[in-house]
Structures are given as structure tokens and as C-alpha cells.
C-alpha positions in Angstrom: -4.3 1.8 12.7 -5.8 5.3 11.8 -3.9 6.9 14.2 -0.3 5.7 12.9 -2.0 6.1 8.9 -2.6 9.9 10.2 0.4 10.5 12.5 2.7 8.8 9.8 1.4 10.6 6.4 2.8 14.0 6.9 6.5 13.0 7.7 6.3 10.4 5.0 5.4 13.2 2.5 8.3 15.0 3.4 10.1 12.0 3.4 8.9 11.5 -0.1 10.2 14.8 -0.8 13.5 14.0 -0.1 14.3 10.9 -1.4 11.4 10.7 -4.2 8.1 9.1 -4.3 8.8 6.0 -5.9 11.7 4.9 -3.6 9.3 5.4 -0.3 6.4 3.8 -1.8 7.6 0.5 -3.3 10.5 0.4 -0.4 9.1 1.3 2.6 5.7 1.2 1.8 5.9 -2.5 0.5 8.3 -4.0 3.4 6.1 -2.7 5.8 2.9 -3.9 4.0 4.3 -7.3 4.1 5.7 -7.1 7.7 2.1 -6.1 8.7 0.6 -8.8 7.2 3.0 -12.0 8.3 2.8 -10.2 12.0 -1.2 -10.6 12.0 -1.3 -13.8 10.4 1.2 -15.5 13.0 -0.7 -13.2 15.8 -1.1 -15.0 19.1 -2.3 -12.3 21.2 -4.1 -8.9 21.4 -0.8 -7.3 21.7 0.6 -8.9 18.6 -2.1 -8.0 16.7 -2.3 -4.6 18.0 0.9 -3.8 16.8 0.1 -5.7 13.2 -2.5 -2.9 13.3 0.0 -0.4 14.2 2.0 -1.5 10.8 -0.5 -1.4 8.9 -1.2 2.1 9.8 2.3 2.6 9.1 2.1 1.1 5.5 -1.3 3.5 4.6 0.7 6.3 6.0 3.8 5.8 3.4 1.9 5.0 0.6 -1.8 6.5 0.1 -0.4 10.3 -0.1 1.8 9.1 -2.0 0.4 7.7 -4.7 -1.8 10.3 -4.9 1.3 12.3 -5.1 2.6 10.3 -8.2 -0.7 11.3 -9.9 -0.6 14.8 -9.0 3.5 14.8 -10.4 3.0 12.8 -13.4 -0.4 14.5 -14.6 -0.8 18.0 -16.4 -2.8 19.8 -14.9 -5.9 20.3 -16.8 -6.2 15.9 -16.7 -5.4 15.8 -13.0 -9.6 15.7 -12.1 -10.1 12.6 -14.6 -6.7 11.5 -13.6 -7.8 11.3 -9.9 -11.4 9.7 -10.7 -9.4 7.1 -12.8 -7.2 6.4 -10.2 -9.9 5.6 -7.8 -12.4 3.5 -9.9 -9.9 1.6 -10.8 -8.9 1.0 -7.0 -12.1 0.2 -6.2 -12.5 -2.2 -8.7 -9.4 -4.2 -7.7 -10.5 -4.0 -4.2 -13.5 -6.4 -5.1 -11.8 -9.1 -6.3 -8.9 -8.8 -4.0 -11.6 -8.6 -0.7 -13.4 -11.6 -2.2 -10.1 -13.9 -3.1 -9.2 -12.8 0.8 -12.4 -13.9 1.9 -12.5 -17.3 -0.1 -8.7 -18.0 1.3 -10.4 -17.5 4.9 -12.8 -19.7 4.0 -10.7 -22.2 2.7 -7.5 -22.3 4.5 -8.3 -20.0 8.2 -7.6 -16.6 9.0 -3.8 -16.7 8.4 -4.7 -17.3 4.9 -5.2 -14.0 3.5 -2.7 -12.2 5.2 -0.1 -15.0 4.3 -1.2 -14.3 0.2 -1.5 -10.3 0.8 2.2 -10.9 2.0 3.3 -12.9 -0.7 1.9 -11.3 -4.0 3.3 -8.0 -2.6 6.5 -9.6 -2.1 6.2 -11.1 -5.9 5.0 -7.9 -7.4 7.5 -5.4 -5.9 9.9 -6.0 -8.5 7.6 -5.3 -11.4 6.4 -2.5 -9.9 9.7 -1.2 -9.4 10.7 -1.8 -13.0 7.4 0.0 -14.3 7.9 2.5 -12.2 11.1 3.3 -13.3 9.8 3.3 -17.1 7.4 5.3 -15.8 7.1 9.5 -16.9 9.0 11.4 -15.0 7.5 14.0 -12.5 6.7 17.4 -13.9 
């Protein structure tokens, strides 16, 4: 998974560059986040979930640049260092919640549980986020 997230970052930034944050992340960052997740939840074998792993690397690779990007873009410059400490307290909050709702669906329901809900709220949310981001300033 690192590997792909490191191999995978650079080309998406230029990527990015091209055809604009936004599209990349909630396009191509979102199908593969949910193809990564159905993959390992349905895994039957070390080689399936190897290569779950190898999408997920994928999906960190076309989105965490870039949506440090999208703060860099849309934040002047003399905010971007509260901007950035923002940005990631409030991702580690969510991550607390979202690890223990993952945890409880494991609990609950087996291990294809939480993949199978990661799947489906991103597949429920990427419309919103597309329509927010699109109301969304503009990059500078």
C-alpha cells in the first residue's frame, strides 16, 4: 500500500494539474476508494487482498496531496499555517469516530462489514461533495 500511495502521488499531482484538483479527487480518488474497499471485503485470498492493498495505495496516492493541494489553492497565504493545523485536527477527529463505527461494524456484522459501509457512504457522499465542491472558492 505505501509503495503504490508513494509511487502514485507525484503523477497524480501532475495529473491534478492538468485536469484540476477537484475532478481527480472526488473522481478518481472516490471510485478507487470504493473499488478498494468492496475488493477487500469480498477478499478470498492473499492475492486478492494484496491487490485491495494495492488500491488502496492507489486511492491515498490521488487524494492526500491533493487535498492538501486544495488548502494550499484556496488559502491566502498568511492563513495557510492555521489553515493546515485546521485541516488536520479536524481529520483526526473524524478519524475517531469513523475507526470506532468500523470497529463496532466488525464486531457486529464480520470483517466485510466495515469495508462494505466505507464503500457505501463514499458512494453516498460523492455527490454532495461534488456539489460543495463546486460552490466552493475558487483557487487563487
Amino acid at each position: 500500500m505505501n509503495v503504490v500511495y508513494a509511487l502514485s502521488a507525484y503523477p497524480a499531482g501532475r495529473l491534478s494539474d492538468r485536469l484540476g484538483r477537484r475532478l481527480v479527487l472526488v473522481a478518481a480518488g472516490a471510485a478507487i476508494y470504493v473499488a478498494a474497499n468492496l475488493v477487500l471485503a469480498f477478499a478470498e485470498t492473499v492475492t486478492a487482498a494484496f491487490f485491495g492493498a494495492t488500491l488502496w495505495g492507489l486511492h491515498l496516492g490521488l487524494t492526500q496531496g491533493l487535498l492538501a493541494g486544495l488548502v494550499a489553492d484556496t488559502v491566502p497565504a498568511r492563513r495557510r499555517g492555521a489553515a493546515f493545523g485546521v485541516f488536520h485536527f479536524t481529520t483526526g477527529v473524524a478519524l475517531l469516530p469513523a475507526n470506532l463505527a468500523a470497529g463496532l461494524a466488525w464486531d457486529a456484522f464480520g470483517p466485510q462489514a466495515p469495508f462494505l459501509l466505507a464503500a457505501a457512504l463514499v458512494a453516498i457522499a460523492v455527490p454532495g461533495l461534488a456539489f460543495v465542491m463546486r460552490q466552493a472558492p475558487k483557487p487563487r
